[in-house]
C-alpha positions as CSV (number, residue, x, y, z in Angstrom):
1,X,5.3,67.0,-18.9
2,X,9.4,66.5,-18.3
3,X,10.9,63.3,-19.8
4,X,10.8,61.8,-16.6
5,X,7.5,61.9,-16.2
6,X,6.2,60.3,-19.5
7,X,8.6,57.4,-18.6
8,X,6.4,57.0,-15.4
9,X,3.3,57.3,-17.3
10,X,4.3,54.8,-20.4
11,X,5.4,52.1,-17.5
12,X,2.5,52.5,-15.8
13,X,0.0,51.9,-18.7
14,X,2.1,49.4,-19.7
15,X,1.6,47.6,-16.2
16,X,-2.4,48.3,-16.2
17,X,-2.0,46.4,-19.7
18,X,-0.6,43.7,-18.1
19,X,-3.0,43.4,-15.6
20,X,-5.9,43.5,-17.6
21,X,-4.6,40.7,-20.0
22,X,-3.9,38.7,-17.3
23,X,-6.9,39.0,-15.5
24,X,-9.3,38.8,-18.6
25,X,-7.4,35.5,-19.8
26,X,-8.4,33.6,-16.6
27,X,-12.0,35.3,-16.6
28,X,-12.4,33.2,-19.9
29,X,-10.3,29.8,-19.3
30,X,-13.0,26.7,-18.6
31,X,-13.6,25.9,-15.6
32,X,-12.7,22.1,-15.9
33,X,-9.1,23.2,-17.9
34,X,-7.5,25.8,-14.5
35,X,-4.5,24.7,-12.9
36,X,-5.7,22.7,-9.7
37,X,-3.4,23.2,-6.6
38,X,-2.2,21.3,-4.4
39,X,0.0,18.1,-4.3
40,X,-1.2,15.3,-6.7
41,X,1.9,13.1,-6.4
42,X,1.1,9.2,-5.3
43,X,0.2,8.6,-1.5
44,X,0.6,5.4,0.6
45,X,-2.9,3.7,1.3
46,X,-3.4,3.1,4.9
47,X,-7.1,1.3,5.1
48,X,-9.7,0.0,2.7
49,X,-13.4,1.2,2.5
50,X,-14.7,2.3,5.4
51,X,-18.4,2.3,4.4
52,X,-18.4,-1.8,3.4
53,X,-17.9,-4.4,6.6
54,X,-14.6,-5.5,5.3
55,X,-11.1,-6.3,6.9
56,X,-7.8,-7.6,5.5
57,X,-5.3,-9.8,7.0
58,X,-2.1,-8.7,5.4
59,X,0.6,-11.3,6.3
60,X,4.6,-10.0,5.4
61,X,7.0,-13.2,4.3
62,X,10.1,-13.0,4.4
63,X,10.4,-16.9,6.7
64,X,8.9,-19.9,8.5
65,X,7.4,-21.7,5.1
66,X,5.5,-24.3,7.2
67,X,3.9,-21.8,9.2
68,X,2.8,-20.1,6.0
69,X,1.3,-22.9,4.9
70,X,-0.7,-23.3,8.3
71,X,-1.8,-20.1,8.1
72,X,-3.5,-21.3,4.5
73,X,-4.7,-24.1,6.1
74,X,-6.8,-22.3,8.6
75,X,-7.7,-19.7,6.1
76,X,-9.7,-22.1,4.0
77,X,-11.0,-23.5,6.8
78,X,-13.1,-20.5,7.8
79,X,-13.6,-19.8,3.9
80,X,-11.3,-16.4,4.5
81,X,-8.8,-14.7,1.9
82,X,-6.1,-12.7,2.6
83,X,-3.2,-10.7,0.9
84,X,0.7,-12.2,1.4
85,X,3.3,-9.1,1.1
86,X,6.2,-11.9,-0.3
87,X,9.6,-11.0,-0.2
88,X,11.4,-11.7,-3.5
89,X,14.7,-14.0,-1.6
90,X,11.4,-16.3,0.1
91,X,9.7,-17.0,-3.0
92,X,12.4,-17.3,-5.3
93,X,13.5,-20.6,-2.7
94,X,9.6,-21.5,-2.3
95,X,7.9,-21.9,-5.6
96,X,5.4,-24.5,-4.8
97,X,3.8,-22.6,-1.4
98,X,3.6,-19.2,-3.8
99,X,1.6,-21.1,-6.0
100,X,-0.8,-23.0,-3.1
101,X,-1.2,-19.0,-2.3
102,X,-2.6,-18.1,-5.5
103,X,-4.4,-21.6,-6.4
104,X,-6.4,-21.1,-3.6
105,X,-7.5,-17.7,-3.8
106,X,-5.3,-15.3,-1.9
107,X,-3.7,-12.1,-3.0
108,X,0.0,-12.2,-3.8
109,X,2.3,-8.8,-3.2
110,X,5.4,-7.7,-3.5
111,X,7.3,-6.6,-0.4
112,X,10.7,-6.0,-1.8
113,X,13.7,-8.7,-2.5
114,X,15.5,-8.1,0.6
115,X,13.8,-6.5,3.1
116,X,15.9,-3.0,2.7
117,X,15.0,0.3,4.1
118,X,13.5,1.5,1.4
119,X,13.5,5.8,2.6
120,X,17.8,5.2,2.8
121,X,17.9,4.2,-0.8
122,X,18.3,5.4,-4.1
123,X,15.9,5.5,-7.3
124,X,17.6,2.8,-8.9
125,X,18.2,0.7,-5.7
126,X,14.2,1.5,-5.1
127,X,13.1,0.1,-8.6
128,X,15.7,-3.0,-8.9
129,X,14.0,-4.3,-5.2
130,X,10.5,-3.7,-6.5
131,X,10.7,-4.7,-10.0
132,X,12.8,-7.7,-9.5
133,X,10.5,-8.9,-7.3
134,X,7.7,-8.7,-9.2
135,X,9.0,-10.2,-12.3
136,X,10.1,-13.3,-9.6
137,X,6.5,-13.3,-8.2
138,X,4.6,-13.4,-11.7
139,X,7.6,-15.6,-13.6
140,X,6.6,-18.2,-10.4
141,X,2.8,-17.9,-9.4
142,X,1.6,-16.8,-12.9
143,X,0.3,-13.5,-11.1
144,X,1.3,-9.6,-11.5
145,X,1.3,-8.2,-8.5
146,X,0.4,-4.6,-7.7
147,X,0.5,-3.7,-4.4
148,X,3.9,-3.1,-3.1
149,X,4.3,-2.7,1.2
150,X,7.3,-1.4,2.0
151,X,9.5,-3.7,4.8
152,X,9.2,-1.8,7.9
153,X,6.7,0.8,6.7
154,X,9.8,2.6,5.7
155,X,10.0,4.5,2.3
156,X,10.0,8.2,1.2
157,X,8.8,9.8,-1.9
158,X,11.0,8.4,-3.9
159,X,9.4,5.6,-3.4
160,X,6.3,6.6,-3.5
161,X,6.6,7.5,-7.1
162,X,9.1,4.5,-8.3
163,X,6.1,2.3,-7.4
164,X,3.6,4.3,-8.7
165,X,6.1,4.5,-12.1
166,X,5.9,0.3,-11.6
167,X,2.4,0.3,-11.7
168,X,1.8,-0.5,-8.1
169,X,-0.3,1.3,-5.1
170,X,1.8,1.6,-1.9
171,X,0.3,-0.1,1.1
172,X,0.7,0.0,4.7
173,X,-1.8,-0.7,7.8
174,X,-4.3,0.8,10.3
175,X,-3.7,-2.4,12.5
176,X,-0.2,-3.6,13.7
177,X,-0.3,-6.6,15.8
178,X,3.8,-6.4,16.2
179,X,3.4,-10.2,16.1
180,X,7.6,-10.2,15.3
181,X,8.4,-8.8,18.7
182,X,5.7,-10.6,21.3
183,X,5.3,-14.1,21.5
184,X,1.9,-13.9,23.4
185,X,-1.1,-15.1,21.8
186,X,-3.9,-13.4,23.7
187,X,-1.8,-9.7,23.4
188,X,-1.9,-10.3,19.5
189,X,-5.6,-10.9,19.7
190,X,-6.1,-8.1,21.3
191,X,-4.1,-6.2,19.0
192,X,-5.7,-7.7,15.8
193,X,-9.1,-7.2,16.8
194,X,-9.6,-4.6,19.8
195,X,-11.7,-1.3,17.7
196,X,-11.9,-3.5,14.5
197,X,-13.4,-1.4,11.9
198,X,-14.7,-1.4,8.4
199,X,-12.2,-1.1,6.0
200,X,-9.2,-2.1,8.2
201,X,-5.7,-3.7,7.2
202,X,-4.5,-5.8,9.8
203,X,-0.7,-6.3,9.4
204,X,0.6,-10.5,10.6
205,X,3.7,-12.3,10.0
206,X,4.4,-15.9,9.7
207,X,5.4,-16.4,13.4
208,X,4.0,-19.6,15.6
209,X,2.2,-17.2,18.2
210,X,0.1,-15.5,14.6
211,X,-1.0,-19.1,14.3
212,X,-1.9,-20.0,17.3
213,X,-4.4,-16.7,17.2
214,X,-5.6,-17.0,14.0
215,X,-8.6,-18.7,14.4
216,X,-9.8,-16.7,17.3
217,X,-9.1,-13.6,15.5
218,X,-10.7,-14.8,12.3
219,X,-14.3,-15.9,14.5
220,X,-14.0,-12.9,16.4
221,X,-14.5,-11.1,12.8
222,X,-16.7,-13.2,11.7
223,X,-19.0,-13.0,15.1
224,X,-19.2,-8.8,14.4
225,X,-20.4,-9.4,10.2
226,X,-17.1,-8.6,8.6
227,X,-15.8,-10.5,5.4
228,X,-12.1,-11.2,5.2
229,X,-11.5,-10.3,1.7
230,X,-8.1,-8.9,0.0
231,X,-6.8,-5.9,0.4
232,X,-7.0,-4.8,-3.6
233,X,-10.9,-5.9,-3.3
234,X,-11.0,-3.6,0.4
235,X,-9.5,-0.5,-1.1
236,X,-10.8,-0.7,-4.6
């Protein structure tokens, strides 16, 4: 056998070694201990439990206190909760309507300070508009939020997993009723309850044309069997 060739042969057996350890090592691993692929990183929540006759009305403040406050009104009325995304500039200037929110049973959220765009900005500019708000929200209603909705729907992965870092679950909605842009009652009607189904986050604003529906939206839920409830009891 020349030099050459017992070169060829060592690496080779050294190869089928290699092989063979490898192989035998993940023969004998556990089961419940091998590395799981795929991407485990945090997700934004688009609906709630589609099994359970549930919806949420998910209202976005940024504005328009006294409509806020109507929309409470006719919440109670019809014995409905709901979950109020605040924005940290609206709350810090309205205390006393933050606290009617909690005191009567509905779900404060954080929806960033200042209503940025929150896929254009940074890691730190991502966790000062989330943070800050939430220490403004619990320092003035007593509650720690932890749902965060991002203005616009806009974010990235970045912040995605800032908020998850914060403790919070990112939420966004399988119902839009653009309430910001139409000032037509019966089109956001329509919007808010045309294909209702279980599990559904329905996405308001405080705007005079979401109050004048409200009570037609909230009877048409009620007519079908679904329970207004939260969105942290609809996706938990």
């Amino acid at each position: 056998m020349t030099k050459l060739n017992r070169k060829v042969t060592i690496i080779t057996n050294l190869l089928l070694v290699a092989i063979f350890v490898t192989v035998s090592a993940f023969m004998f691993i556990p089961e419940n201990i091998l590395p799981i692929s795929g991407d485990n990183s945090a997700s934004a929540i688009y609906n709630g439990d589609r099994q359970k006759r549930r919806v949420s009305l998910m209202f976005n403040v940024y504005e328009n206190t006294e409509i806020v406050n109507g929309i409470l009104d006719v919440l109670n009325n019809y014995g409905a909760k709901a979950t109020f995304f605040v924005g940290g500039c609206w709350a810090d200037d309205n205390e006393k309507t933050l606290k009617r929110i909690a005191s009567e049973g509905h779900e404060i959220a954080n929806h960033g300070y200042f209503h940025k765009d929150h896929k254009k900005l940074t890691e730190e500019q991502n966790e000062q508009e989330i943070s800050l708000t939430g220490q403004v929200l619990e320092a003035l209603s007593g509650v720690k939020p932890t749902l965060f909705a991002p203005p616009s729907g806009s974010f990235s992965d970045l912040t995605l997993e800032v908020a998850s870092r914060l403790g919070y679950k990112v939420i966004m909605w399988s119902k839009d009723t653009i309430d910001w842009r139409d000032s037509d009652k019966t089109l956001i009607y329509k919007r808010a309850t045309n294909g209702i189904e279980n599990g559904d986050l329905v996405l308001m604003h405080p705007k005079k044309v979401t109050l004048e529906a409200l009570s037609n939206i909230i009877t048409n839920y009620k007519s079908l069997g679904f329970e207004l409830v939260t969105v942290s009891e609809n996706i938990s």
